[in-house]
C-alpha positions as CSV (number, residue, x, y, z in Angstrom):
1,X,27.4,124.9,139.1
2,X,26.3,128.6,139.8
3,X,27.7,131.2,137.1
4,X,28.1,134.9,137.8
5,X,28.7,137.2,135.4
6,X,30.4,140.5,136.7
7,X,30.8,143.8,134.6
8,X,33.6,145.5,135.8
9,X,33.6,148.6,133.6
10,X,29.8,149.4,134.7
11,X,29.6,151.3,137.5
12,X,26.6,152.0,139.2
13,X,25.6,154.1,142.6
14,X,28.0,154.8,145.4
15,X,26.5,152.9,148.4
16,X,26.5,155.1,151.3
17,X,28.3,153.8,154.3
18,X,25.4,154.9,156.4
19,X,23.3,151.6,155.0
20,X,25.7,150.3,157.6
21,X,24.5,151.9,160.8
22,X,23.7,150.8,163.9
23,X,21.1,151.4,166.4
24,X,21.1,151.5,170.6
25,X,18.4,151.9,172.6
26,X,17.6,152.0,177.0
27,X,16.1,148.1,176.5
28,X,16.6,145.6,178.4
29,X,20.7,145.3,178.9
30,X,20.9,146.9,175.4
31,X,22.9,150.1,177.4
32,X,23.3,149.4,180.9
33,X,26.2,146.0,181.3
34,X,25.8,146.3,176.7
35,X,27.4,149.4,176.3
36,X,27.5,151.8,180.3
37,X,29.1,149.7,182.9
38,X,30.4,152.8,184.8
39,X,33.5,154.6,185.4
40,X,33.8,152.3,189.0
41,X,33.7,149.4,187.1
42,X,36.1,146.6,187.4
43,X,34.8,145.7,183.4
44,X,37.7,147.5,181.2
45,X,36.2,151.0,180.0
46,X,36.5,154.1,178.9
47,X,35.3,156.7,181.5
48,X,32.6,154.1,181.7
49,X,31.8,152.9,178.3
50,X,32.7,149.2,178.0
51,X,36.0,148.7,176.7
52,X,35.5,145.7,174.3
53,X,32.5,146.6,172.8
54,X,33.7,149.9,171.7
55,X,37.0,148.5,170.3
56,X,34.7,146.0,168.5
57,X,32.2,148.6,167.3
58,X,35.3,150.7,165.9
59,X,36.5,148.0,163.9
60,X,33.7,147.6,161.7
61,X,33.8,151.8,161.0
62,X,29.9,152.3,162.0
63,X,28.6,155.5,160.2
64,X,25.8,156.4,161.9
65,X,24.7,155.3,165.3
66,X,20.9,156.1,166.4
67,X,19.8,157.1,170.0
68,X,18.4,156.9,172.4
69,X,15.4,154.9,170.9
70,X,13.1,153.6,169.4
71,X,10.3,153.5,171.6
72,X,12.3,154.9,174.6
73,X,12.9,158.1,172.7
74,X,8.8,159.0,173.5
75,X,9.6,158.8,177.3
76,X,12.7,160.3,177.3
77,X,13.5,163.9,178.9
78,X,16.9,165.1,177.7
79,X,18.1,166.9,180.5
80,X,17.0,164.2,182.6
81,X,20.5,162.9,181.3
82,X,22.7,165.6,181.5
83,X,24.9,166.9,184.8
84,X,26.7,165.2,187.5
85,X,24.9,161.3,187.6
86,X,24.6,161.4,191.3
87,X,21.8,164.0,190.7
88,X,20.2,162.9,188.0
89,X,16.7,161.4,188.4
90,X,15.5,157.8,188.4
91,X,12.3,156.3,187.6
92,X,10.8,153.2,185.4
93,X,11.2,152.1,182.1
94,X,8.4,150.3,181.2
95,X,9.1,149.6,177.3
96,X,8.1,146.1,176.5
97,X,7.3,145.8,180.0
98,X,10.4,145.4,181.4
99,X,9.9,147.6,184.5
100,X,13.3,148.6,185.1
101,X,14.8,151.3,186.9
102,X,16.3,154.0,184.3
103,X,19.4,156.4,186.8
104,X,20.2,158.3,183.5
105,X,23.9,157.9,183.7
106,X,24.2,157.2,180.1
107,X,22.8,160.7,178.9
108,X,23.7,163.1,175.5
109,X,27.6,163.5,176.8
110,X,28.0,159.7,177.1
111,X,26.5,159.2,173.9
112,X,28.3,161.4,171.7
113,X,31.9,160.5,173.6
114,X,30.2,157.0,172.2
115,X,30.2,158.0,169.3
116,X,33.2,160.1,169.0
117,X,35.7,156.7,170.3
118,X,33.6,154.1,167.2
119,X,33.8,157.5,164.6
120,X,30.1,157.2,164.0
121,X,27.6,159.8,163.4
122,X,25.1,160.5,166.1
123,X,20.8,160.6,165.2
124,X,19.6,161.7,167.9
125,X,15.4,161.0,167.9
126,X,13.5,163.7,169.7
127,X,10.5,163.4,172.1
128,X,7.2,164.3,170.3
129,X,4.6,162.1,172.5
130,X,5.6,163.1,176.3
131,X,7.9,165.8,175.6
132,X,7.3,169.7,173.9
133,X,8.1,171.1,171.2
134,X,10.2,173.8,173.5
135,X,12.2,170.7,175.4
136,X,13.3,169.7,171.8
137,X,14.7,172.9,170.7
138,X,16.6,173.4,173.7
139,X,18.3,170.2,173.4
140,X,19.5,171.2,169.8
141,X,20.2,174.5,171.2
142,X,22.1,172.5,173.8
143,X,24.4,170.2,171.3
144,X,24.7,172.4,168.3
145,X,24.7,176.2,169.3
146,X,28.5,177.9,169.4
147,X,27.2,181.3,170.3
148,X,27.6,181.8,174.2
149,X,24.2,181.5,175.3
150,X,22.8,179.8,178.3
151,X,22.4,176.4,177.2
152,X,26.0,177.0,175.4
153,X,27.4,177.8,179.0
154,X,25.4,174.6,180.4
155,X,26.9,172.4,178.2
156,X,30.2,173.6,179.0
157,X,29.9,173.2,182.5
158,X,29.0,169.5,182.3
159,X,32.2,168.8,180.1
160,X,32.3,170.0,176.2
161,X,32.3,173.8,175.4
162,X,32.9,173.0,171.7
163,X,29.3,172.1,169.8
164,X,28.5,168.8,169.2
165,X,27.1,169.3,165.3
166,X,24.5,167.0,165.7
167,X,23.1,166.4,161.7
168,X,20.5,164.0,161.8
169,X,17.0,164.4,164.2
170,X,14.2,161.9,163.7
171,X,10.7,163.7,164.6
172,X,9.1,161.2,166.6
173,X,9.2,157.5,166.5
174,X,6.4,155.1,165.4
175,X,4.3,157.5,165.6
176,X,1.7,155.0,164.4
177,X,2.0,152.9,167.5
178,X,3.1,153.6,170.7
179,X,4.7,156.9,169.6
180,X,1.4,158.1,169.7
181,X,-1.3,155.7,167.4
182,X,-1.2,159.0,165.5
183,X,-2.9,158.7,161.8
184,X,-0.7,160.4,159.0
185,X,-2.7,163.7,159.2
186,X,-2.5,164.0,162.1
187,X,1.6,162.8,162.8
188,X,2.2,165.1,159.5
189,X,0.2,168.5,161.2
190,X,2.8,167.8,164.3
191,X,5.8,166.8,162.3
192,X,5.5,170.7,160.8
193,X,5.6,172.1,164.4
194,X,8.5,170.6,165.9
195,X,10.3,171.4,162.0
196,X,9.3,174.6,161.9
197,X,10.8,174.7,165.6
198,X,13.7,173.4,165.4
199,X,16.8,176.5,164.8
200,X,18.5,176.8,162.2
201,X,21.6,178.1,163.2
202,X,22.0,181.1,160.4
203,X,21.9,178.3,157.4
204,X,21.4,179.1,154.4
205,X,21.8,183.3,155.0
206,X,24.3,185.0,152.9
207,X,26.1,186.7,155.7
208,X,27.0,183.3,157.6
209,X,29.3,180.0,157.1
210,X,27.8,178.0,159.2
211,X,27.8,174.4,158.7
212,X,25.0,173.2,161.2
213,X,22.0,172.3,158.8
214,X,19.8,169.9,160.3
215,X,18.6,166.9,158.6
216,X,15.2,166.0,159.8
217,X,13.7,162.4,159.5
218,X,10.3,162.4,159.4
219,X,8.5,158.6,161.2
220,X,7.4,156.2,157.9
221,X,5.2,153.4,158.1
222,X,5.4,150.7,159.7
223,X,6.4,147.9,156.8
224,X,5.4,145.0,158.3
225,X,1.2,146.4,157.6
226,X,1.0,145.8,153.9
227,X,-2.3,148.2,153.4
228,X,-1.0,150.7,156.5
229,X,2.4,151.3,155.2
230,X,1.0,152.1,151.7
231,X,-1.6,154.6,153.1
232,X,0.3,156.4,155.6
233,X,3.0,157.3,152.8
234,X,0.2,157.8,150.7
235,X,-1.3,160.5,153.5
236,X,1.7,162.2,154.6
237,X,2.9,163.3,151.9
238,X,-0.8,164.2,151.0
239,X,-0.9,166.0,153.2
240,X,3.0,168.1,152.6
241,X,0.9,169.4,149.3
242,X,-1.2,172.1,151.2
243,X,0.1,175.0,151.8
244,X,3.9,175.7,152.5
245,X,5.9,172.8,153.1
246,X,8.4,172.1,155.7
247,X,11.8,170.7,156.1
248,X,12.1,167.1,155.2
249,X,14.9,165.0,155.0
250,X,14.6,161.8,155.2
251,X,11.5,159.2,156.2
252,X,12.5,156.2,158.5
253,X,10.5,153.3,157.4
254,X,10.8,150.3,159.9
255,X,10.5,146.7,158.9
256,X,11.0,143.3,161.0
257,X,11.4,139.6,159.7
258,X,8.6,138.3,162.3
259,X,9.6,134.3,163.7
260,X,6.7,134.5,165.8
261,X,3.8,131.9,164.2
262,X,5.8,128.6,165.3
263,X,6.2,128.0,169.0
264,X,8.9,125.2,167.6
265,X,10.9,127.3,166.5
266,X,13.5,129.2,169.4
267,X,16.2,130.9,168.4
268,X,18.6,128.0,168.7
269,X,16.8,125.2,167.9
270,X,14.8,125.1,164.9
271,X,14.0,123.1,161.9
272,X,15.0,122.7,158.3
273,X,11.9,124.3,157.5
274,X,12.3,127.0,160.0
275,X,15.3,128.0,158.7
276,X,14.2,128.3,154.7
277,X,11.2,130.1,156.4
278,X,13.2,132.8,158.4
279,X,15.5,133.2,155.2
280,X,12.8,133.9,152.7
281,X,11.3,136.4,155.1
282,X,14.1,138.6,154.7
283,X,13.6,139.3,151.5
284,X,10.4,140.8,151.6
285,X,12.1,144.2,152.7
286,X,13.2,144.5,149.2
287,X,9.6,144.9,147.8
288,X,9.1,147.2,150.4
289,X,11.5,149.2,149.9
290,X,10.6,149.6,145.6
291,X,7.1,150.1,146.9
292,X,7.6,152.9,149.3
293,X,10.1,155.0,147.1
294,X,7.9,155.2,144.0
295,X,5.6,156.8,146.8
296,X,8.0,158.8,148.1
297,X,8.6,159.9,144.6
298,X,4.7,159.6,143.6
299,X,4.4,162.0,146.6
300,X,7.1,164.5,145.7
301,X,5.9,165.3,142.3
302,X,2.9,165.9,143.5
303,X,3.7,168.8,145.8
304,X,3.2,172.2,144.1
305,X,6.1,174.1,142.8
306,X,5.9,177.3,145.7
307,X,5.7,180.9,144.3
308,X,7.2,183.8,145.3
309,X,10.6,184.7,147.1
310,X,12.2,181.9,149.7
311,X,10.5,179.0,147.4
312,X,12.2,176.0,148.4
313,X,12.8,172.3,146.2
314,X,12.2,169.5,148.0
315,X,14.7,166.0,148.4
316,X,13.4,163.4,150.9
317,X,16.0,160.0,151.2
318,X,14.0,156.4,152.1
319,X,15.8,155.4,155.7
320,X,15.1,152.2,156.9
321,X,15.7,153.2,160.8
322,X,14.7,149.8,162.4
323,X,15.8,146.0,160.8
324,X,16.3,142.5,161.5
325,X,15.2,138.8,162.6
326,X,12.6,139.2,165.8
327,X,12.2,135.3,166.9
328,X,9.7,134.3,169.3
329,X,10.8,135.9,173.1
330,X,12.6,133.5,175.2
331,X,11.7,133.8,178.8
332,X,14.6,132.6,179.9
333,X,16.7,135.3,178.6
334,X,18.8,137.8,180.6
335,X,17.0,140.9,179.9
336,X,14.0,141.1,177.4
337,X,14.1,141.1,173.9
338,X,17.6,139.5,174.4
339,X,18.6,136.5,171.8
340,X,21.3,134.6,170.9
341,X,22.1,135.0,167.2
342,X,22.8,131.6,165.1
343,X,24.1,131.1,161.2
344,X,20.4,131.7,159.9
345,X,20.7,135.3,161.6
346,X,23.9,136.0,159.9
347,X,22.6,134.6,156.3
348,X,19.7,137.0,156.4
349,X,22.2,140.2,157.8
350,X,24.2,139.4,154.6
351,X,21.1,139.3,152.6
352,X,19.3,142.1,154.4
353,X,22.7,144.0,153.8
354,X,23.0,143.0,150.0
355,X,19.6,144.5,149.8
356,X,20.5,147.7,151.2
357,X,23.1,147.6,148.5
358,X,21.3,146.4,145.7
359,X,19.1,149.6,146.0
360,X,21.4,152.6,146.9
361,X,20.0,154.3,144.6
362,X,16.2,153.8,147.2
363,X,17.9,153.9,150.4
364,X,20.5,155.9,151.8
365,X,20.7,155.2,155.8
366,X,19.2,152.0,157.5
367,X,20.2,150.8,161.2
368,X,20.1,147.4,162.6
369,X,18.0,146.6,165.5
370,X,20.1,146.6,167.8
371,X,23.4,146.9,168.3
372,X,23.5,144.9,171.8
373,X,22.0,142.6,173.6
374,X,18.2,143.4,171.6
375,X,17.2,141.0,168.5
376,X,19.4,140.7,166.0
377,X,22.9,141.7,168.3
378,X,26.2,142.1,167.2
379,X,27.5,142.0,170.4
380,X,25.7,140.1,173.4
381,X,27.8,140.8,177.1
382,X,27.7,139.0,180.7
383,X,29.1,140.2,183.1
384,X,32.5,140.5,182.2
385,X,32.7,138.9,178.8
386,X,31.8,139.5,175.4
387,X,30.4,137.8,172.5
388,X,31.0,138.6,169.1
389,X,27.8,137.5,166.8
390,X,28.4,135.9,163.2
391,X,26.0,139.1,162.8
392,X,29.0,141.1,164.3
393,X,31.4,139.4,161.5
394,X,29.4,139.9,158.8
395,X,29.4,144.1,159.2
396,X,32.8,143.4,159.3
397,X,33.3,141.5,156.3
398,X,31.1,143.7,154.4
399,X,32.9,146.2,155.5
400,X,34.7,147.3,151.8
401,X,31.6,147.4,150.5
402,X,31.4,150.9,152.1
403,X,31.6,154.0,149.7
404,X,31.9,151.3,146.7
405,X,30.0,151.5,143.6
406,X,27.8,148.9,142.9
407,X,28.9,146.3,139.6
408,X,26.2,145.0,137.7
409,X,25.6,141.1,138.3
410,X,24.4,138.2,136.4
411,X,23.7,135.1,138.4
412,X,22.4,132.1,137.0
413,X,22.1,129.2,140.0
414,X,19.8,126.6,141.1
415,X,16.6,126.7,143.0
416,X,16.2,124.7,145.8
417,X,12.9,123.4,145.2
418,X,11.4,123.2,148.7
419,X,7.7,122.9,149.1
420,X,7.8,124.9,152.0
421,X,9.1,128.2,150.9
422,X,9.2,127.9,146.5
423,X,11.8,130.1,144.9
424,X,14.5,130.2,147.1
425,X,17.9,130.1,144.8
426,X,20.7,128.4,146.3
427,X,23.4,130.9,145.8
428,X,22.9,135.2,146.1
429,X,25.6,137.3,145.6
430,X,26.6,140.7,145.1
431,X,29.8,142.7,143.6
432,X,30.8,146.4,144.2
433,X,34.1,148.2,143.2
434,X,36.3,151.0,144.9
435,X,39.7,152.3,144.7
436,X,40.6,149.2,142.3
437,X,39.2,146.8,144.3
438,X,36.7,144.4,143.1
439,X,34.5,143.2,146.1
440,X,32.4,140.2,145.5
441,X,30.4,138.2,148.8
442,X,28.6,134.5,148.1
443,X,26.0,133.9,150.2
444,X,25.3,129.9,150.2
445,X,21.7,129.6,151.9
446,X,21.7,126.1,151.4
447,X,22.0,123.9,155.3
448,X,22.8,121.0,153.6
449,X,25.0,121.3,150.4
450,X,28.4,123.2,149.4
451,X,27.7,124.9,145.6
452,X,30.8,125.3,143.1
453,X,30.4,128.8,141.7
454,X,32.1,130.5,138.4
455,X,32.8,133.8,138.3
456,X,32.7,135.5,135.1
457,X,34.5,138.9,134.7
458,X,34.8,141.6,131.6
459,X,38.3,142.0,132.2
460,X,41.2,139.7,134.1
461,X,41.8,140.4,138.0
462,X,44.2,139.3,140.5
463,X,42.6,137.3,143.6
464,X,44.0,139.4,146.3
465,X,41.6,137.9,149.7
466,X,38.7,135.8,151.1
467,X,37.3,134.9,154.0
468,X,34.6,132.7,154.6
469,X,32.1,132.3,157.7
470,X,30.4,129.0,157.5
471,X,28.8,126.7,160.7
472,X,29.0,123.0,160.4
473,X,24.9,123.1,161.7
474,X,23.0,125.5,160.8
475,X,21.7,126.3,164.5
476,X,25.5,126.8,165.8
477,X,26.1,130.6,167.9
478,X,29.4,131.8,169.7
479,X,28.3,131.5,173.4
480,X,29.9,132.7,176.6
481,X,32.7,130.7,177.8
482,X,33.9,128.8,174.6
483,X,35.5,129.4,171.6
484,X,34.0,130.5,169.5
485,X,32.0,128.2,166.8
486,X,31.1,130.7,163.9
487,X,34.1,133.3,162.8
488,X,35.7,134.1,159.3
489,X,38.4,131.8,158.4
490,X,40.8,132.6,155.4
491,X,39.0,131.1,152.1
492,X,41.0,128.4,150.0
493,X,42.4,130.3,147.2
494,X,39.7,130.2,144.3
495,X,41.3,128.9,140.7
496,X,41.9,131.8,138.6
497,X,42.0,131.1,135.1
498,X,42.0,134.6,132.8
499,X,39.0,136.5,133.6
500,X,37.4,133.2,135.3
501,X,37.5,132.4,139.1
502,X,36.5,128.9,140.3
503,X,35.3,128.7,144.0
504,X,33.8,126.4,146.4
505,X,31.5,128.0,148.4
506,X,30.4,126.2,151.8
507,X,27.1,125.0,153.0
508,X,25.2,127.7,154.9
509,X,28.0,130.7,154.3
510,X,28.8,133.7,153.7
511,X,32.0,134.2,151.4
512,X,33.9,137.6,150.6
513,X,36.3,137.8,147.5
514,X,38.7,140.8,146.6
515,X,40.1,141.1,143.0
516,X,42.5,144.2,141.6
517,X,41.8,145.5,138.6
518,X,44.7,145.1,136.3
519,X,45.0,147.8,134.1
């Protein structure tokens, strides 16, 4: 039997909803037939937007949506998307070598009626490798300004007079790659050009109210590179101690559980040992994530107080911008980078997500990679139908979790004791609290057995709900055409006994309990 010990009266950090986002990009069918299908479409939509998938997405409250990439953000030209679509210009997109003709009718007005429909928050990522410093002022000119200037009259003439109050502006993307194989010197000299750029709307002056500050997300390492990430943290912000600094927000690390060393293993037909594998891969993002915020904080205190008048404190929030399982390609796929998504994805979501959680007080924004139709989907589309993942239901479950306040936890539970991947514990959970509800989610990695677990509270509670999303094998998906085999199913009710709650928690599952508080 698992125990869990669960302190009620111990609240901890508030975990931000935006550990929830999500992230779309031009790759592949990620946009075009996953989210655009066109105003003359006979697909359901909403002045082209796909009907389903945004009435899916809105479910699941997304707080922050990123766009439009990823590595398509370094080849894209924003007014290249703006004005009638007939007129707009078409060339290749040649990320991950898809070769595929990009007509720009999903564009910044698309987007943010996108966003506006799911109630998301837009971050927009600007252009730093093929575009100017100027292009990218103008288009936060273009969304943000009020005043009537020319761009402000432009932006009414293609359909919204009212700013958009875009927030959140990622300067560059992978900047260490193919956003420019830039070293940190040199991506941190540029960062302080386009942020010294970018307007600021009359923020922060004593004669305005404006609410348009800009939060700028400066590109983090790539956490997959155990020495790089640690030395181009290490650089940048060695480099933010000379001289004055410049606005920083936030610093989007990226990080992706690689399935790529065993040509065995495809995304729907694996091994026991494939799946342990891809499960304990997840959790290396954890260590990542305590490495590179004592560096972020390492680097902080080791800028110089400024001197003089306008002296400004600095606050810069870990991101985690791009996430989740990347399995070997399948050349048989629709569109590139496209995969199905079985049980083993959704076990290391939930984990990935309990991470997030665990450490609200590290991270404050992370988005999963991607949204649709690209790795580790929520949605995957054909044609005319739609797929909801068991990634898809586990947002969704999770979804209370969102503005809670995270409970301590004690979990004692057995180890599985595989040779192949040593440590793995049979049962991970976590426990948050909000508005008097208690939320608690199992995660059972185990393909094989079910696990009895006791939870232990400080205090009696009422069972109020649980769900449970369980496969009978552990390479089982939802597919086109037939019902679906992986979706939440109401839990049996757990035996309640004072402040002790007996549950059986399935084979390869992810469980969500609610308790009130009884005061």
């Amino acid at each position: 039997m698992t125990k869990i010990t669960i302190a009620t009266t111990k609240y901890g950090e508030r975990i931000n909803p935006n550990l929830h986002g999500q992230f779309v990009e031009f790759l592949g069918s990620g946009i075009y037939d996953g989210i655009w299908v066109g105003e003359d479409s006979t697909i359901p939509n909403y002045q082209g937007l796909r009907k389903d998938v945004v009435d899916a997405l809105k479910a699941i409250k997304p707080s922050i949506l990123r766009w439009p990439g990823g590595c398509f953000a370094d080849t894209y030209h924003w007014r290249d998307g703006v004005g009638p679509r007939n007129q707009r210009p078409t060339y290749f997109n040649e990320n991950f070598g898809t070769q595929q003709l990009e007509n720009n009718h999903f564009g910044t007005h698309e987007f943010m009626f996108l966003c506006e429909l799911v109630g998301a928050k837009p971050w927009f990522n600007i252009n730093m490798l093929s575009g100017t410093v100027q292009e990218s002022r103008e288009w936060v000119e273009y969304v943000n300004r009020d005043t009537e200037t020319s761009l402000v009259k432009e932006r009414a003439k293609n359909g919204h007079s009212e700013p958009f109050n875009v927030e959140y502006w990622g300067i560059g993307n992978e900047s260490w790659a193919g956003g420019g194989n830039y070293t940190a010197e040199s991506y941190a000299n540029e960062y302080r050009k386009y942020a010294s750029a970018m307007p600021s709307f009359g923020h922060g002056l004593p004669w305005t109210e404006t609410s348009q500050e800009l939060k700028l997300i400066a590109v983090g390492p790539d956490g997959n590179k155990p020495k790089e990430r640690v030395d181009w943290t290490k650089d940048f912000f060695k480099e933010l101690t000379k001289y004055r600094k410049p606005k920083i927000d936030g610093y989007d690390l990226h990080f992706y559980n690689w399935n790529l060393t065993d040509e065995t293993d495809t995304v729907t037909n694996f091994s026991l040992d494939a799946w342990y594998r891809v499960i304990n891969g997840a959790f290396e993002l954890e260590e990542v994530i305590w490495e590179q915020a004592q560096l972020i904080e390492d680097g902080l205190k080791a800028i110089p107080q400024e001197d003089g008048t306008f002296a400004t404190d600095i606050k810069v929030d870990l991101i985690v911008g791009e996430w989740g399982n990347w399995h070997n390609i399948d050349l048989t796929a629709p569109s590139i980078l496209w995969q199905q998504c079985t049980m083993r994805d959704a076990i290391t979501t939930a984990l990935t997500l309990d991470i997030f959680h665990r450490n609200c007080d590290k991270v404050q924004m992370a988005c999963v990679a991607q949204s649709v139709n690209v790795l580790n989907s929520l949605f995957l589309t054909k044609d005319s139908e739609t797929v909801l993942t068991p990634n898809y239901y586990v947002f969704k479950m999770y979804q209370p979790h969102q503005d809670g306040q995270k409970l301590d936890l004690g979990i004692i539970t057995k180890k599985l004791g595989r040779k192949t991947e040593p440590g793995l514990q049979q049962i991970y959970s976590f426990a948050s609290v909000k508005e008097n509800l208690v939320t608690v989610n199992l995660v059972n990695i185990s393909a094989n057995d079910a696990e009895e677990v006791e939870l232990i509270f400080d205090q009696k509670l009422l069972f109020k709900t649980g769900e449970v999303l369980a496969a009978e094998e552990m390479t089982d998906f939802n597919d086109f055409g037939q019902a679906e085999k992986i979706t939440p199913e109401p839990a049996e009710d757990p035996k309640v006994k004072g402040n002790m709650v007996a549950i059986n928690v399935p084979k390869a599952s992810v469980s969500v309990y609610q308790f009130e508080l009884v005061k």
